[in-house]
C-alpha positions as CSV (number, residue, x, y, z in Angstrom):
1,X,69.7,-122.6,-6.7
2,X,67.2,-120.0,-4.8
3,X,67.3,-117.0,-7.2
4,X,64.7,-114.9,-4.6
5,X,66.1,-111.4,-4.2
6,X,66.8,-110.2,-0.3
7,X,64.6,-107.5,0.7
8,X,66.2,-104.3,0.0
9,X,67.9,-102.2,3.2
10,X,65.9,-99.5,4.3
11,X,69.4,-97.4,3.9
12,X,69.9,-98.1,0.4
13,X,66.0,-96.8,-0.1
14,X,66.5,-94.0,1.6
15,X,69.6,-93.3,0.0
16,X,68.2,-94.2,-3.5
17,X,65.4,-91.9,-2.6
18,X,67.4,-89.0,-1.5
19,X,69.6,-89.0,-4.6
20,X,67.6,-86.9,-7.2
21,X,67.1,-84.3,-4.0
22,X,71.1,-84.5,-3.7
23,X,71.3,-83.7,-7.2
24,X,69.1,-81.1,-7.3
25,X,70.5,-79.0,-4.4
26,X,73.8,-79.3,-5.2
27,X,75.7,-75.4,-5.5
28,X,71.9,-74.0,-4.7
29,X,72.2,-71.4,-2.5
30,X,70.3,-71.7,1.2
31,X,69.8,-69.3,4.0
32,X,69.3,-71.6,7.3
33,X,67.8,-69.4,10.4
34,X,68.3,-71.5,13.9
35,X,66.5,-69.3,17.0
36,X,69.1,-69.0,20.2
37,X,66.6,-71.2,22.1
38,X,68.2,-74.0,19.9
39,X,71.3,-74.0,21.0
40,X,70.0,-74.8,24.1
41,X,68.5,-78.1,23.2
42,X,69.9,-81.5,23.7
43,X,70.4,-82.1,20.0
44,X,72.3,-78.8,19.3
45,X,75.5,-80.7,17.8
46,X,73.3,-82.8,16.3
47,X,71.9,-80.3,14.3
48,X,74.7,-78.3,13.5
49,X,76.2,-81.6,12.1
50,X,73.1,-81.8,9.9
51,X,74.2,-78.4,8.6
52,X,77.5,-79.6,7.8
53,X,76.1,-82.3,5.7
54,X,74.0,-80.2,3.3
55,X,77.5,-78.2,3.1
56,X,79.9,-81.3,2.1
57,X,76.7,-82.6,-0.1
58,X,77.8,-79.4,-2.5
59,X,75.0,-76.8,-1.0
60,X,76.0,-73.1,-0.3
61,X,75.1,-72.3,3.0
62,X,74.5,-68.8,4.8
63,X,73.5,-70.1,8.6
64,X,72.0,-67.2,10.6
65,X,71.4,-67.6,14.3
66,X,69.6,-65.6,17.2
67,X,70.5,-65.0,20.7
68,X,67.3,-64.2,22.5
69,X,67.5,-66.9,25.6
70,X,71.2,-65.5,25.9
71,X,70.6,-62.5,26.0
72,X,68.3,-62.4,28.6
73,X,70.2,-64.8,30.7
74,X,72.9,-62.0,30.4
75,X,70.2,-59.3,31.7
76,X,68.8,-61.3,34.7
77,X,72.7,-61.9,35.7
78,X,72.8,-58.3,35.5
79,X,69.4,-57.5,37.2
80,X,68.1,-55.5,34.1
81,X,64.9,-55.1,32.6
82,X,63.5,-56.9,29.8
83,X,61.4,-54.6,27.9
84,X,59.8,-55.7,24.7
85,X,57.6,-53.3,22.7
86,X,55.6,-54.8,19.8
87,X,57.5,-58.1,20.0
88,X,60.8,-56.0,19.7
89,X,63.2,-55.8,22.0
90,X,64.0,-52.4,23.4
91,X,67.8,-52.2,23.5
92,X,69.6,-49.7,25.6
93,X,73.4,-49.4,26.2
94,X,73.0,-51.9,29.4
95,X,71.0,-54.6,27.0
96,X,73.8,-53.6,23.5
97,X,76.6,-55.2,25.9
98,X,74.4,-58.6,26.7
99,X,73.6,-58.5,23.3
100,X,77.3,-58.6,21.7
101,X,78.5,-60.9,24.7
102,X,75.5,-63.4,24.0
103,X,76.1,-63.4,19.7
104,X,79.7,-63.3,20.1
105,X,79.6,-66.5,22.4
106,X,76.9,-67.8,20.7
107,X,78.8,-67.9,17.5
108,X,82.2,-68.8,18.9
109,X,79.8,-72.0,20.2
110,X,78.9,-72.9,16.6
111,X,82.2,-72.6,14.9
112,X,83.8,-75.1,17.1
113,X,80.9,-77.4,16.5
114,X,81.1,-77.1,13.6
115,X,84.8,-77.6,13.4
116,X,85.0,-81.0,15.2
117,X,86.3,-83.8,13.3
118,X,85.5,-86.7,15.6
119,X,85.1,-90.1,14.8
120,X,82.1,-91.6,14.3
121,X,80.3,-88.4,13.4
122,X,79.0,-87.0,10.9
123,X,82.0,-84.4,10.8
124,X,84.1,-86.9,10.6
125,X,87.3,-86.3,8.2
126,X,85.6,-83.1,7.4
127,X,87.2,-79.7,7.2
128,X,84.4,-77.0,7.0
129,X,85.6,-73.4,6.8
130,X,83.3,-70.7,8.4
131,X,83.8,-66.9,7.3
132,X,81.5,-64.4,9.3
133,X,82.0,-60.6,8.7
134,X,80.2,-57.2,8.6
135,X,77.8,-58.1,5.6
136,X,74.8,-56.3,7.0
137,X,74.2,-52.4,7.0
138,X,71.5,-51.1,9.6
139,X,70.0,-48.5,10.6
140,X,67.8,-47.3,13.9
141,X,64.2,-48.5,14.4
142,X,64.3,-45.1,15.7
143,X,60.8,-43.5,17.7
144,X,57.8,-45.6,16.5
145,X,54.7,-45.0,18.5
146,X,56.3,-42.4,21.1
147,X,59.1,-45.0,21.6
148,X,62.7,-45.1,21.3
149,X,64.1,-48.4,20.2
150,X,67.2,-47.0,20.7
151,X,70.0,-49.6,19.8
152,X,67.3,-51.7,17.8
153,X,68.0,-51.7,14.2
154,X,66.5,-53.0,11.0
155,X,68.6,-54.3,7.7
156,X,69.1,-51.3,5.6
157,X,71.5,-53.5,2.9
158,X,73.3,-56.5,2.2
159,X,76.4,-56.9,0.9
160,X,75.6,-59.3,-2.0
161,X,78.9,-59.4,-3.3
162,X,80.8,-59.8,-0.4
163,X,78.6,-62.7,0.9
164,X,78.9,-64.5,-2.9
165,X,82.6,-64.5,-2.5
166,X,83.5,-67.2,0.6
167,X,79.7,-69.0,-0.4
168,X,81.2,-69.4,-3.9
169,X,84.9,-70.7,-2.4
170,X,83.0,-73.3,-0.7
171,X,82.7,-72.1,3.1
172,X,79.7,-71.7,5.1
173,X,78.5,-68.0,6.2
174,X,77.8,-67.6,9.6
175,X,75.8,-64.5,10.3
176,X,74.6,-62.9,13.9
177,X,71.4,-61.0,14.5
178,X,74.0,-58.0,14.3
179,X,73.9,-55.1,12.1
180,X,76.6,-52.2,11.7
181,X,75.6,-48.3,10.4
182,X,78.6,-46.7,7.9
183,X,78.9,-44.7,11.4
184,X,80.6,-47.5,13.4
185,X,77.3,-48.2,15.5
186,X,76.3,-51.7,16.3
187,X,72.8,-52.7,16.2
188,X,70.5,-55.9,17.4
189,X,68.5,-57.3,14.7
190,X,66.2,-59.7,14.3
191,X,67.3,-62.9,13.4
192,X,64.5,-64.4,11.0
193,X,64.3,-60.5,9.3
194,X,68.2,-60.8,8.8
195,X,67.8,-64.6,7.4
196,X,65.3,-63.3,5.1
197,X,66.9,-60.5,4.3
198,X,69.8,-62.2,3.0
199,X,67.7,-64.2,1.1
200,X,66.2,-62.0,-0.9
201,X,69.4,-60.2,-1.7
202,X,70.9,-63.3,-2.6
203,X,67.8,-64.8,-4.7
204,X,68.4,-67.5,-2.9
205,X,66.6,-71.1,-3.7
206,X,65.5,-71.5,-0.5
207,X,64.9,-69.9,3.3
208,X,64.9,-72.6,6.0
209,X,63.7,-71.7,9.8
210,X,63.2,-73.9,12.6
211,X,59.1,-73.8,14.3
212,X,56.8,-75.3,16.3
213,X,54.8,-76.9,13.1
214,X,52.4,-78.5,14.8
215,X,50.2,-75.6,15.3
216,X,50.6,-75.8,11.5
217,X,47.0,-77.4,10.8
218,X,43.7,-77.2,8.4
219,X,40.4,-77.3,9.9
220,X,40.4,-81.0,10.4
221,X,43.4,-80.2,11.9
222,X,45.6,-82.0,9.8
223,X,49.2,-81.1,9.4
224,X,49.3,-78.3,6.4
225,X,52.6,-79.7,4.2
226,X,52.9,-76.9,1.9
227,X,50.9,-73.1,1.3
228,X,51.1,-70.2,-1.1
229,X,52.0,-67.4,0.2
230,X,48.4,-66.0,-0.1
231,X,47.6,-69.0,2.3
232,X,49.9,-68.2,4.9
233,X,48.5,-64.4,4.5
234,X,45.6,-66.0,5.5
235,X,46.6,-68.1,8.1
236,X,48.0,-64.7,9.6
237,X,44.9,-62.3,9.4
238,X,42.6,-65.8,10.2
239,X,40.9,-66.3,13.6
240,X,42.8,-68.9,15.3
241,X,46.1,-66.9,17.2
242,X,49.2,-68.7,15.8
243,X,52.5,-69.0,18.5
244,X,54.3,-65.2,18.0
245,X,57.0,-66.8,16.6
246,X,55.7,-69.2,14.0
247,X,53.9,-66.0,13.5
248,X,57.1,-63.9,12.7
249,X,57.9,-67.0,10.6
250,X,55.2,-66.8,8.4
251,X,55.3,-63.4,8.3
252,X,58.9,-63.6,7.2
253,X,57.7,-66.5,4.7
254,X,55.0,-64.5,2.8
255,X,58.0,-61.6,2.7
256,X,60.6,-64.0,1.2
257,X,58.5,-65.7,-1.6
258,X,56.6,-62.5,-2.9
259,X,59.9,-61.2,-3.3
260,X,61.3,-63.9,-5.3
261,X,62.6,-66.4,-3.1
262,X,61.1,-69.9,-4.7
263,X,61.3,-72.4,-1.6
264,X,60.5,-71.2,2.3
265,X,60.7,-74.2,4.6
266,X,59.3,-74.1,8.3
267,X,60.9,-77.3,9.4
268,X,59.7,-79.4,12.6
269,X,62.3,-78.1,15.9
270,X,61.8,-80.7,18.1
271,X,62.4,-83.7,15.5
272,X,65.9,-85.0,15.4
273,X,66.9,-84.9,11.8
274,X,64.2,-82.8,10.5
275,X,66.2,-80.7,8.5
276,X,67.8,-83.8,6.4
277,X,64.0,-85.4,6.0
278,X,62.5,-82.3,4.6
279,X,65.0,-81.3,1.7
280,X,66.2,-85.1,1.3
281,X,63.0,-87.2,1.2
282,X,59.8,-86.6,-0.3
283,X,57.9,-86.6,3.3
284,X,59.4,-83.8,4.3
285,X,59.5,-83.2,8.0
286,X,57.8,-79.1,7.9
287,X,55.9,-76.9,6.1
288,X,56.7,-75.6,2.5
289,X,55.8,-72.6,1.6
290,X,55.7,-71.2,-2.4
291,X,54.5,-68.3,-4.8
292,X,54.6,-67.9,-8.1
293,X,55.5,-64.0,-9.6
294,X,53.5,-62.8,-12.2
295,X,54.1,-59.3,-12.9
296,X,54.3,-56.9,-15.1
297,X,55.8,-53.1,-15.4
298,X,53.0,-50.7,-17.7
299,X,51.6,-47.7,-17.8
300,X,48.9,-46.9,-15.5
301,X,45.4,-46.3,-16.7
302,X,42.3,-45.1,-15.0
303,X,41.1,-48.4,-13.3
304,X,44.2,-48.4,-11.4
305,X,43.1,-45.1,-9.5
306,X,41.4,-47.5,-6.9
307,X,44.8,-49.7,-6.4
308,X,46.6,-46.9,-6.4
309,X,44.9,-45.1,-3.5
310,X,44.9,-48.5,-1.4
311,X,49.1,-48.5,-2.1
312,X,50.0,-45.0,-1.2
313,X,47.1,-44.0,1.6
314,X,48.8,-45.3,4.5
315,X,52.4,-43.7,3.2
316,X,50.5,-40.2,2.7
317,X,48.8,-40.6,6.8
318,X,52.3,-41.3,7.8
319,X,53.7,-38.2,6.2
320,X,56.1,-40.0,3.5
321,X,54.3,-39.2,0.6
322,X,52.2,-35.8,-0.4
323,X,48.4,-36.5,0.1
324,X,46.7,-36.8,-3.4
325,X,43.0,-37.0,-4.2
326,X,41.2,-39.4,-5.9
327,X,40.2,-36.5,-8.7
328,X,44.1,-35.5,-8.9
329,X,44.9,-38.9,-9.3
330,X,42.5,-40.0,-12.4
331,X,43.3,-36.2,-13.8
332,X,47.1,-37.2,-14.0
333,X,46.8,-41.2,-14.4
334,X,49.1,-40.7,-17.5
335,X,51.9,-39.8,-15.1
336,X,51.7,-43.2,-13.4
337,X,53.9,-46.6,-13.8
338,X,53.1,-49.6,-12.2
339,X,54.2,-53.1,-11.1
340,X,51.1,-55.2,-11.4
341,X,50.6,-58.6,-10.7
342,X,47.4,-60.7,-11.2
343,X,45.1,-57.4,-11.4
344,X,46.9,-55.8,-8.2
345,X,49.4,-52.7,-7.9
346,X,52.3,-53.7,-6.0
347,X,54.4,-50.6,-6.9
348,X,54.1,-47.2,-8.8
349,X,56.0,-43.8,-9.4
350,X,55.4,-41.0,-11.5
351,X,57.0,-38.5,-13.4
352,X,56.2,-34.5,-14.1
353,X,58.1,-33.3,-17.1
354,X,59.1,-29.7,-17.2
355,X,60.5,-30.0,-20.9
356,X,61.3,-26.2,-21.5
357,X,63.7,-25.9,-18.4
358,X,65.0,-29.4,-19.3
359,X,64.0,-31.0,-15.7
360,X,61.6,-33.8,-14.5
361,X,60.4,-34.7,-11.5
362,X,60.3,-38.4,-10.1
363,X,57.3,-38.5,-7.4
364,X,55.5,-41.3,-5.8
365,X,57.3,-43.9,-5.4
366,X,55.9,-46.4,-3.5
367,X,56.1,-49.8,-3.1
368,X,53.7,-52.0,-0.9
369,X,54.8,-53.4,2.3
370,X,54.9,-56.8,1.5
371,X,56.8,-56.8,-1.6
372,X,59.7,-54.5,-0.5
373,X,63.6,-55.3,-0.8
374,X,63.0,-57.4,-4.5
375,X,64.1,-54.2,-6.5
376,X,60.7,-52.7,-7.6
377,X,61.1,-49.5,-6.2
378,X,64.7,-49.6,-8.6
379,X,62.7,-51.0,-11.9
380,X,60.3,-47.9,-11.6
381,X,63.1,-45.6,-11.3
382,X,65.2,-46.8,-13.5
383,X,61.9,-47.1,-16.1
384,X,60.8,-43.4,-15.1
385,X,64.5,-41.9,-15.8
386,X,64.7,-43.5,-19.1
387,X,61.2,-42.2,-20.0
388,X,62.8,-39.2,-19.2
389,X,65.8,-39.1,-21.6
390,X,63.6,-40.3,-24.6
391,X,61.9,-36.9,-23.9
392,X,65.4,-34.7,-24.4
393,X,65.3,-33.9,-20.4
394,X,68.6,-34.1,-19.0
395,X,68.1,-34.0,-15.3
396,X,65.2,-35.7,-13.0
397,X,64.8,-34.1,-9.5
398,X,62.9,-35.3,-5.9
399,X,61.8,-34.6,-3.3
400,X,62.0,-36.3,-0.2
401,X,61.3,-36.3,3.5
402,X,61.8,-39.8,4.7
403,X,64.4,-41.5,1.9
404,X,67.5,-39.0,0.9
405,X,70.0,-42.2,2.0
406,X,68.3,-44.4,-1.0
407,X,68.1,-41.9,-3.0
408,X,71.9,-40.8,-2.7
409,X,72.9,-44.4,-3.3
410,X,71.4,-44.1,-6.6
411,X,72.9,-41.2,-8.1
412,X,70.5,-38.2,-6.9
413,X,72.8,-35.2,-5.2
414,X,71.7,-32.3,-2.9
415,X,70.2,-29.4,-4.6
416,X,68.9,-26.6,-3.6
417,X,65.4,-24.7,-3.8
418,X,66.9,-22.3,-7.2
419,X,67.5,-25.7,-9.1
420,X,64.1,-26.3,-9.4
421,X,62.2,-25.2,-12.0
422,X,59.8,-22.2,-11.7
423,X,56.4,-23.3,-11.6
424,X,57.5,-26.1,-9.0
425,X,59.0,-23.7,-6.5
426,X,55.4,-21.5,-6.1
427,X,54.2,-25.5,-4.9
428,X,56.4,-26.3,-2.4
429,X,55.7,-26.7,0.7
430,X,57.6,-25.5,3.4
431,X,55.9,-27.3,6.1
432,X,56.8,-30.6,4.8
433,X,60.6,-29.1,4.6
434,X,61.3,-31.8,2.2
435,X,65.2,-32.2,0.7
436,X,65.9,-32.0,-3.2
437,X,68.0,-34.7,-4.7
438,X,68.8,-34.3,-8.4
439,X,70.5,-36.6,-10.8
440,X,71.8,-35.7,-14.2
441,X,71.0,-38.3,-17.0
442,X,72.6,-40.1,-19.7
443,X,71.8,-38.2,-23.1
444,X,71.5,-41.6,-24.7
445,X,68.5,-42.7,-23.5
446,X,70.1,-44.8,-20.1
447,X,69.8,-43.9,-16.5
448,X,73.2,-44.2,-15.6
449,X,76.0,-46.2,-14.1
450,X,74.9,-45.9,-10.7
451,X,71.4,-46.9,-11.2
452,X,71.1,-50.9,-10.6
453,X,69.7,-53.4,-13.9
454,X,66.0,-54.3,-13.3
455,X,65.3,-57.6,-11.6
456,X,63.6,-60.3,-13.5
C-alpha cells in the first residue's frame, strides 16, 4: 500500500493561510476609498465583488467612492471649464449639477453591482444590503489665496452614531464625495479626505485606498511594503516628485495613523485581486502604512517655549490666534497644557484665571496640522475647564475670530463685551473684532454634559 501523501492544493494553502487573517478581521471596522477612475476599469465588478467578500467574511465596511473622471465627462458634454486650484476643484453652480449627476449615477452603478446575485460569482446567493445617507456635515473651503472655491467644501463632522447603526446591523455604507451644511447646501468633497475622515471618527482598524504603488520604492528601488508614518512624511517633503495622487494618499495616510487609525493600506489598482491578497495573505499586494501614539497630556514647562512657538506661529500669521512673544510665552509657561508625544508639542491651550470675578479665560488652543480631528483640541478643553472648577471659578470665557461653530457645539454661548471681567476688557482688541463665547461650569469639579470624554 503506497502511504505517500498528494501534494497539497494550492487552494487549500491559500485558504489555510488566509484563515488566521479571516479571523482576525472579522466585525473590524474598514473604510475602503475607490477613486471614480476605477469604475471605469475593466475589472470594476470584479472589484466591487471583492468588497462584498470582506463584507460576508464578517468585516464592517464603510466604501467611499469619487467621481472625478465623471464629472468632467459631464463638463466637456456641457462645454465648461475645468478649473483646478491647488489640486482642488473649483466648483461653481454649472460644475455642483455635474457633480451630483456624476455621484448620484456613480453610486446607483455600485449598488446594483453590488446587488447582483449571479451564478457563478462571487455574489452568488448573497444578499448584501447598502444604506447611504447624509452622514457628513461640511462647510465652504471658502476664499483661500484670493480664491473662491465656492461650492468646494471640507468635512466639518461625522455622524459617528448614525454611521455605527446600519455598520453594526450588518450592511455596508456607501458614501459619496458629498457633504451637506445644517443650511441645506450641498458641497463636493474630496473623496480620500472623506474616507479618512470617516476613519478617524470611527477609530476605525483600517483605511484602504486604491494607488499606483509602484512609484512606491527605496533607493534600490525596491517596492517599500510597509512605512511609519514619519516615513511617508518623508517620502512627501523628499526629492523625488511622487504621482499627485499617491501624494494625496499619503498625505491622507500620515493624517489617518497620527490620529489613531492603526492600519493604512495603499493597495496595488491595476492588480486583479489586490485587495483580497493584501488583507488575506501575508504578501500583501500594497503598501502598509503604521504609527504608534505615544502621548501624554502635562503641564507645560519652560523647554516647551521653543515647541510651542513652532505650533502656534503659523495660526498667529494667519490671524487665528493673538501673536505672543517668546518673553510672554516663558513669563506665563505656567498657563500652558500640552499634548506631547516623543519630546514634541502636538497640541496646547491655556488658561487666565480671574478668581475674584469668578471667570477664566480659555486661550490658545491650538492643535498642529497633522494631528487634527483625533479629539486633542477636546482633551485640552475638557482638562483646562476642570482646572478651572478645582479653582472655585464657575464660568470659562473665549475669544474667538475663526472657531465660534466648534465652540458652540461644546457648550460656550454668546456673550457680550460687559461679561467679561474688568481688567480683560481694557485688552481687547477691537481690530481683531473677535466674538465672546462663555460656558458656565459644573461646581463639582466636571466640565459638563456637553463637553465630549477624552480619547485614549
Amino acid at each position: 500500500m503506497n502511504s505517500k501523501k498528494r501534494p497539497i492544493s494550492p487552494h487549500v494553502a491559500w485558504f489555510r493561510e488566509a484563515a488566521p487573517y479571516i479571523n482576525a478581521h472579522r466585525e473590524r471596522t474598514f473604510v475602503v476609498c475607490i477613486g471614480g477612475e476605477m469604475a471605469l476599469q475593466e475589472g470594476f465588478a470584479a472589484l466591487l465583488h471583492d468588497i462584498a467578500i470582506l463584507q460576508t467574511l464578517g468585516v464592517r465596511l464603510v466604501l467611499v467612492h469619487g467621481a472625478r473622471p465623471q464629472i468632467e465627462q459631464r463638463l466637456r458634454e456641457r462645454g465648461a471649464d475645468m478649473q483646478y486650484v491647488h489640486g482642488l476643484r473649483l466648483t461653481d453652480a454649472v460644475a455642483l449639477q455635474a457633480v451630483k449627476e456624476a455621484a448620484g449615477a456613480l453610486r446607483a452603478e455600485i449598488e446594483a453591482l453590488l446587488s447582483m446575485g449571479l451564478p457563478n460569482t462571487p455574489m452568488s446567493g448573497v444578499r448584501l444590503r447598502v444604506s447611504s445617507g447624509n452622514y457628513v456635515t461640511a462647510r465652504p473651503l471658502g476664499v483661500r489665496d484670493g480664491v473662491d472655491y465656492q461650492h468646494t467644501g471640507e468635512v466639518r463632522r461625522v455622524d459617528t452614531d448614525g454611521l455605527r447603526r446600519p455598520l453594526q446591523a450588518g450592511n455596508l455604507v456607501l458614501l459619496p464625495p458629498l457633504g451637506y451644511s445644517p443650511t441645506g447646501e450641498i458641497f463636493n468633497l474630496s473623496a480620500e479626505e472623506v474616507a479618512t475622515e470617516v476613519a478617524i471618527a470611527l477609530q476605525a482598524d483600517k483605511l484602504v485606498f486604491f494607488s499606483h504603488t509602484d512609484a512606491l520604492r527605496d533607493g534600490h528601488r525596491r517596492p517599500l511594503m510597509q512605512l511609519t508614518a514619519d516615513q511617508a512624511g518623508d517620502l512627501l517633503q523628499g526629492q523625488r516628485p511622487l504621482p499627485e495622487d499617491l501624494a494625496a494618499q499619503l498625505l491622507c495616510a500620515t493624517r489617518a495613523s497620527r490620529a489613531g487609525v492603526p492600519r493604512i493600506h495603499l493597495v496595488d489598482r491595476d492588480r486583479d485581486g489586490a485587495l483580497l491578497m493584501e488583507l488575506y495573505t501575508r504578501e500583501g499586494a500594497g503598501t502598509l502604512v503604521t504609527g504608534e501614539r505615544y502621548e501624554r497630556l502635562r503641564q507645560a514647562h519652560i523647554e516647551d517655549v521653543g515647541g510651542l512657538l513652532e505650533l502656534i506661529q503659523p495660526l498667529e500669521a494667519e490671524g487665528i490666534l493673538v501673536r505672543r512673544s517668546r518673553e510672554q510665552l516663558e513669563l506665563e509657561i505656567g498657563r500652558f497644557s500640552v499634548i506631547e508625544r516623543d519630546g514634541m508639542i502636538l497640541a496646547c491651550a491655556a488658561l487666565y484665571p480671574f478668581p475674584e470675578e469668578g471667570l477664566a479665560e480659555l486661550a490658545c488652543v491650538a492643535v498642529h496640522p497633522d494631528y487634527r480631528g483625533a479629539g486633542r483640541a477636546e482633551t485640552l478643553v475638557a482638562h483646562q475647564e476642570q482646572q478651572a472648577a478645582r479653582l472655585g471659578i464657575g464660568r470659562v470665557f473665549v475669544l474667538t475670530t475663526r472657531t465660534a461653530h466648534w465652540f458652540r457645539e461644546r457648550g460656550y454661548e454668546p456673550g457680550d463685551m460687559d461679561a467679561l471681567p474688568i481688567e480683560r476688557r481694557r485688552m481687547y482688541n477691537f481690530q481683531r473684532n473677535s466674538k465672546i463665547f462663555i460656558k458656565r461650569l459644573d461646581p463639582r469639579g466636571k466640565p459638563g454634559r456637553d463637553a465630549p470624554p477624552p480619547r485614549p
